[in-house]
C-alpha positions in Angstrom: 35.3 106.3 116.8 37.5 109.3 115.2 36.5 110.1 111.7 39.7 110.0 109.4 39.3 113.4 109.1 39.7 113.9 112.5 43.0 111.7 112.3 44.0 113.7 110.2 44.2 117.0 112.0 45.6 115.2 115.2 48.8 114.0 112.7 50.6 118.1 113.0 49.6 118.3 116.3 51.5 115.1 117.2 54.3 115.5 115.3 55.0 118.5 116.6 54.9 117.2 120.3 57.2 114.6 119.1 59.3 116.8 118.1 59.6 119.2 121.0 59.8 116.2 123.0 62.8 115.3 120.7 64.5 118.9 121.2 64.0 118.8 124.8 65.8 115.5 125.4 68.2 116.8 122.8 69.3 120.1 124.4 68.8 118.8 127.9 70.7 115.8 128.0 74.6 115.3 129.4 77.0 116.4 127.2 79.5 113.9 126.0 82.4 113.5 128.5 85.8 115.2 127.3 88.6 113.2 127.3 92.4 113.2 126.4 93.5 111.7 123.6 96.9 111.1 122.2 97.6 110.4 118.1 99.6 107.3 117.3 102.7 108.3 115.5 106.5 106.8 115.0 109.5 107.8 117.2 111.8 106.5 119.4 111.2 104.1 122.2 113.8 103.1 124.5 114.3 100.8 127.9 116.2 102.6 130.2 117.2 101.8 134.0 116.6 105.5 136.5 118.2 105.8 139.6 116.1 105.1 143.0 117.2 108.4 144.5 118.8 111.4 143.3 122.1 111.2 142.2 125.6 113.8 143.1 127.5 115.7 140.8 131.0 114.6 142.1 135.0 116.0 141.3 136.7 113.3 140.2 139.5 114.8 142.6 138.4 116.1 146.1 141.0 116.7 148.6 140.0 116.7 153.0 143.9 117.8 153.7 145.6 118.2 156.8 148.6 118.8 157.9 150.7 115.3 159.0 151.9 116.9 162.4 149.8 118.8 164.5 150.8 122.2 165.6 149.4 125.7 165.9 148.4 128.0 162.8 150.6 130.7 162.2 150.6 131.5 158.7 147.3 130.8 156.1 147.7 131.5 152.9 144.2 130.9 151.5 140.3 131.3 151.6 137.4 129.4 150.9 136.9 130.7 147.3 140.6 130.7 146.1 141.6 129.0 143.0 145.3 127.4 143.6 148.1 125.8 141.8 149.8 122.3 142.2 152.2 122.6 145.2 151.1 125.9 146.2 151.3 126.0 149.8 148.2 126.5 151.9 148.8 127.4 155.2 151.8 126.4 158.2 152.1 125.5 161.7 154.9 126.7 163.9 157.7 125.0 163.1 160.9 127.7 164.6 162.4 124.6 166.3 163.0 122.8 162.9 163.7 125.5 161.4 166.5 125.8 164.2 167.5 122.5 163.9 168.0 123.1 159.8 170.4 126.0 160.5 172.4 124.1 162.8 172.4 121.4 160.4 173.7 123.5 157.7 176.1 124.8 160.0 177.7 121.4 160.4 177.8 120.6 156.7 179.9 123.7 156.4 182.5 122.6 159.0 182.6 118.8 158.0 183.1 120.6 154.5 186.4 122.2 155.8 187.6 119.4 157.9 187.1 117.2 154.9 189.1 120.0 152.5 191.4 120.3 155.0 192.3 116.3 155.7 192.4 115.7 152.1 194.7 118.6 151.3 197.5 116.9 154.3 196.6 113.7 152.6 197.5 114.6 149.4 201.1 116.4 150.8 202.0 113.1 152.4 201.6 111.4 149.1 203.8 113.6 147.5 206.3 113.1 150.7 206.4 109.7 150.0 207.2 109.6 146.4 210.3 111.9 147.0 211.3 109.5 149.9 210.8 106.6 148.0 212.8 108.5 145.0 215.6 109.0 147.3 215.8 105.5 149.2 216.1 104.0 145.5 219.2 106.6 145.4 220.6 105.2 148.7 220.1 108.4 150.8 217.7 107.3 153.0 216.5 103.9 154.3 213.5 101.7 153.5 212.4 102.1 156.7 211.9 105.6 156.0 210.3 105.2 152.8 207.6 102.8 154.6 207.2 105.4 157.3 206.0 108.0 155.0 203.5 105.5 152.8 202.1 104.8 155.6 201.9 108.5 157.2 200.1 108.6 153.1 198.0 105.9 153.4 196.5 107.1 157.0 196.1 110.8 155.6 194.2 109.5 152.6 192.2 107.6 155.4 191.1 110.6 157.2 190.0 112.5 154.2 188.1 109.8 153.4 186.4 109.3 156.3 186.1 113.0 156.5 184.0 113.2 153.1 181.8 110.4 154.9 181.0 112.8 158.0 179.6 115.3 154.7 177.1 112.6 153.2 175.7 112.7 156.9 175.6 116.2 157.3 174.3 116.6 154.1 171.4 113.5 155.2 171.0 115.8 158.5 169.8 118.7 156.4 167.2 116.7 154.6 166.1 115.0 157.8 165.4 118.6 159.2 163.7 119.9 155.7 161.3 116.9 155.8 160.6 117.3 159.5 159.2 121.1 158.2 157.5 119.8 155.2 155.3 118.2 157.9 154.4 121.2 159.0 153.0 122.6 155.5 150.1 122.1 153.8 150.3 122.1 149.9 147.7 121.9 147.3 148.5 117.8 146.0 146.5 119.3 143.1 145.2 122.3 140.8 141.3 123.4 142.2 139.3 125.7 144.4 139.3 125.9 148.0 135.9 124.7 149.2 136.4 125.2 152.8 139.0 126.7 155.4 138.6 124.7 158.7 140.7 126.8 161.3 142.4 130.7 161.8 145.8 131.7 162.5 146.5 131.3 166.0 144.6 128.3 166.4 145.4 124.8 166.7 144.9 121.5 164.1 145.4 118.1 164.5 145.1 115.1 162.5 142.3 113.1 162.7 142.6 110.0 164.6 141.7 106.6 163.7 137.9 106.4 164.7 137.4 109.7 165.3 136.4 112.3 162.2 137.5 115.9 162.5 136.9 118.7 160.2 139.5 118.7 157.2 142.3 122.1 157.5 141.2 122.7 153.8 139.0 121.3 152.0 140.1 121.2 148.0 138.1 120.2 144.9 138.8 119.9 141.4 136.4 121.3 139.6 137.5 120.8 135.9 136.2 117.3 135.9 133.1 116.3 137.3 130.8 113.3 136.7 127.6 111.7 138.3 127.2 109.2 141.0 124.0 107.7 140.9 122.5 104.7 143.0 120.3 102.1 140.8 118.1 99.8 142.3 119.9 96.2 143.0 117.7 94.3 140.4 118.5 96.6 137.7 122.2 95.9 137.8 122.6 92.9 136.0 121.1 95.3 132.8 123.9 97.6 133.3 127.4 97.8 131.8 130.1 100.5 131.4 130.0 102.7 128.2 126.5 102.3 127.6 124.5 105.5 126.7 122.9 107.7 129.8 120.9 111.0 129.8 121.9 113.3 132.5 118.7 115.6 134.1 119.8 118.0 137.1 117.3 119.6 139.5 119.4 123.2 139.1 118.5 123.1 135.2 115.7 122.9 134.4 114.1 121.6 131.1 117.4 120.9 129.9 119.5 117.2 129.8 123.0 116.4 129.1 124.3 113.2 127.1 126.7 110.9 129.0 127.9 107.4 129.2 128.4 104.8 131.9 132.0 104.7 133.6 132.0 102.5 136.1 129.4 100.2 138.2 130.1 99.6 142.2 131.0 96.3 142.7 129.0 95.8 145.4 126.1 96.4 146.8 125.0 100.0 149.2 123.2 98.4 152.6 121.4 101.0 154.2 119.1 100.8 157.5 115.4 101.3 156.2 116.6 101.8 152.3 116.9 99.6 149.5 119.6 98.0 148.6 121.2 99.8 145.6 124.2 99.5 143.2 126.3 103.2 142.9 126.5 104.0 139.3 129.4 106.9 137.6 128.3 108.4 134.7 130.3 111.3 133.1 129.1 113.8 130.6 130.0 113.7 126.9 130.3 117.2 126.5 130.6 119.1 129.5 127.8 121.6 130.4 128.6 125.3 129.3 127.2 126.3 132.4 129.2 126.1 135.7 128.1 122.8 137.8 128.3 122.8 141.9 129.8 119.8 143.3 126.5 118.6 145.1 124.2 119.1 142.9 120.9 116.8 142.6 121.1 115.0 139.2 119.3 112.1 137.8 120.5 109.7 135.4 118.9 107.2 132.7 121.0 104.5 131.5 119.6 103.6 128.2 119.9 99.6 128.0 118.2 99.8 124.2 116.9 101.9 121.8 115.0 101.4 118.8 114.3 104.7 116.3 111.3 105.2 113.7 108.7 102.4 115.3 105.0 103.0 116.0 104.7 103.6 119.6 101.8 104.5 122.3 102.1 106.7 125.5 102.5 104.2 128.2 99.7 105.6 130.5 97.1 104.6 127.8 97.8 100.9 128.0 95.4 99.8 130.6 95.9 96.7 133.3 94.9 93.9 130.9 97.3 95.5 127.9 94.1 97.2 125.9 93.6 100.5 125.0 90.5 102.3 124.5 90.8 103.9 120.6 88.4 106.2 119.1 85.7 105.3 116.4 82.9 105.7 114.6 80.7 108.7 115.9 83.2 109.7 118.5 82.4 106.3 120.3 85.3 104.6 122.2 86.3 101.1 121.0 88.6 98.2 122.9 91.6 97.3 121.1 94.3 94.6 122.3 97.8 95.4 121.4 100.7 93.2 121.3 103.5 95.2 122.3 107.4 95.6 122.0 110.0 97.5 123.8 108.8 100.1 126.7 109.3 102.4 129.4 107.8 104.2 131.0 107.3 107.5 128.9 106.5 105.3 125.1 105.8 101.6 124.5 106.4 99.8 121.1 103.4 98.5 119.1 104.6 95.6 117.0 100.3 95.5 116.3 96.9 96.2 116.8 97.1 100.2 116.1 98.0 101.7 113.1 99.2 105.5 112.4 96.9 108.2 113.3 94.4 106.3 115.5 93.8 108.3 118.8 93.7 106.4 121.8 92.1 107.5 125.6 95.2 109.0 127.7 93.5 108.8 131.5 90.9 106.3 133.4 90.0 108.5 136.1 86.5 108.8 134.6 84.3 106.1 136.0 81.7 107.0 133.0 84.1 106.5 130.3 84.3 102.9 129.2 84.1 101.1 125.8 80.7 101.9 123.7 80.6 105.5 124.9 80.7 109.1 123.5 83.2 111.1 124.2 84.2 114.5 123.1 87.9 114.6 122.0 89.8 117.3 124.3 93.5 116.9 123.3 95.3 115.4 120.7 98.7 114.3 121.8 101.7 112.8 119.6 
């Protein structure tokens, strides 16, 4: 048996392997795992609808032109790049036989013109004839027979001139006949815009297209002064949709940077593609058009915003986990469950009508197998 003495001196020695024991599990061990965490904190939360696949900045006036007739090139007054007027002609075909035709209409007008002058000037001599005769039968120095003679020499001269003036109104609906047989043969801007694209040189030959059969446009002409978004949205998201509701306008070309815009119109019907889902087109046009200048073509995304609510309590979506808990931080740096009952949501912010208050911070990822409720964790992040 030990003597308390003894004891006594064995009492240092064993604390102090206690404690290096202590400090060796202490230094040794795993550190806490770090994790991400986000702060609870008010803002905005709204449900919005996105579109399946990237959306089109479109003109809202884009011209394929070509001419009516077919015909060969000779004159093109345009490039792909120009900037034209409203009726500013674009390019011609040959047209010398209407032009032809035109002359000799004009031509004709001008003779029917002087027949017509020159009937109505006999016409109106033969009614002065026949007053004086008439003026003189009444006098007894010629007979009635006479007088009816030159009425009727009147009446026939009037006649002529009349149907002379008739032969101008044709002429005059020759000319126009001719001048719309060469309109066919231009090509004007139906519009103000840019020329996009110049299908064709001088010398060569365009055709319309045929039914059934696409051919490259002569010009191709946009308006770019008035642009909006065409978007498709998933089928079952339509119903939730309705023209003038708010949208948020994102394009791939700018970066960082969105655009306010509202709902115009809704397809109505529904896009059938081969191996694609169905999906509803969507036009949405910009509130305030972008200062900078946007290609027709561009990629653009669009979020309708079905409802917004301002200045709730909200939660980053990602931290809700599969059976709508989140893991919140506690005492000692420990992770605690929490079940939240839960309001409007999206998938950036979800509404927390309970179960967190301001300020708690709540796990952001689950790819950590060794994080789970009860464990210590060392904060890495704090996120609003």
């Amino acid at each position: 048996m030990f003597k308390p003495k003894t004891w006594l001196r064995l009492v240092p020695i064993v604390s102090i392997g206690v404690a290096l024991a202590y400090a060796g599990w202490h230094f040794t061990r795993p550190a806490p795992p770090a994790v991400e965490l986000a702060t609870i904190a008010h803002g905005t939360v709204e449900s919005t609808v996105v579109n399946t696949r990237a959306g089109t900045v479109t003109a809202c006036r884009r011209a394929k032109l070509a001419p009516v007739a077919g015909g060969q090139i000779v004159k093109l007054w345009v490039k792909e790049g120009d900037r034209v007027q409203a009726g500013q002609p674009l390019l011609e075909l040959w047209n010398r036989d209407l032009a032809a035709q035109r002359d000799l209409a004009t031509r004709q007008l001008a003779t029917s013109e002087e027949r017509r002058r020159e009937a109505c000037i006999m016409a109106d001599n033969s009614k002065r004839d026949a007053d004086r005769t008439a003026q003189l039968a009444a006098k007894g120095f010629v007979s009635p027979q006479r007088t009816e003679d030159a009425r009727a020499e009147a009446r026939a001269r009037q006649a002529n001139c009349d149907a002379l003036a008739t032969d101008v109104k044709r002429a005059q609906a020759q000319i126009r006949v001719t001048q719309a047989g060469l309109e066919r043969t231009t090509l004007n801007a139906p519009f103000a815009g840019i020329v996009a694209q110049v299908t064709g040189e001088v010398g060569e030959v365009t055709t319309p297209s045929p039914p059934g059969i696409p051919t490259p446009p002569a010009v191709d002409l946009i308006d770019d002064t008035c642009l909006y978004i065409s978007a498709p949205m998933d089928e079952v998201d339509a119903p939730r949709l309705k023209a003038g509701q708010p949208a948020r306008i994102t394009l791939d070309a700018l970066p960082g940077q969105s655009f306010s815009g509202k709902v115009r119109r809704i397809a109505p019907y529904v896009t059938e593609v081969e191996k694609q889902a169905r999906t509803v087109d969507v036009e949405v046009d910009f509130d305030t058009p972008p200062k900078q200048i946007l290609l027709v073509g561009y990629s653009a995304d669009v979020e309708a915003i079905i409802e917004r609510r301002d200045d709730v309590l909200r939660v980053p979506t990602q931290a809700i986990r599969q059976d709508g808990s989140v893991l919140v931080l506690g005492k000692d740096d420990k992770l605690e469950t929490r079940s939240l009952k839960t309001g409007l949501a999206n998938w950036a912010f979800t509404e927390i009508t309970s179960g967190l208050n301001a300020g708690d911070r709540v796990l952001l990822s689950f790819d950590q197998e060794d994080v789970k409720a009860g464990t210590q964790v060392t904060p890495k992040a704090a996120k609003p």
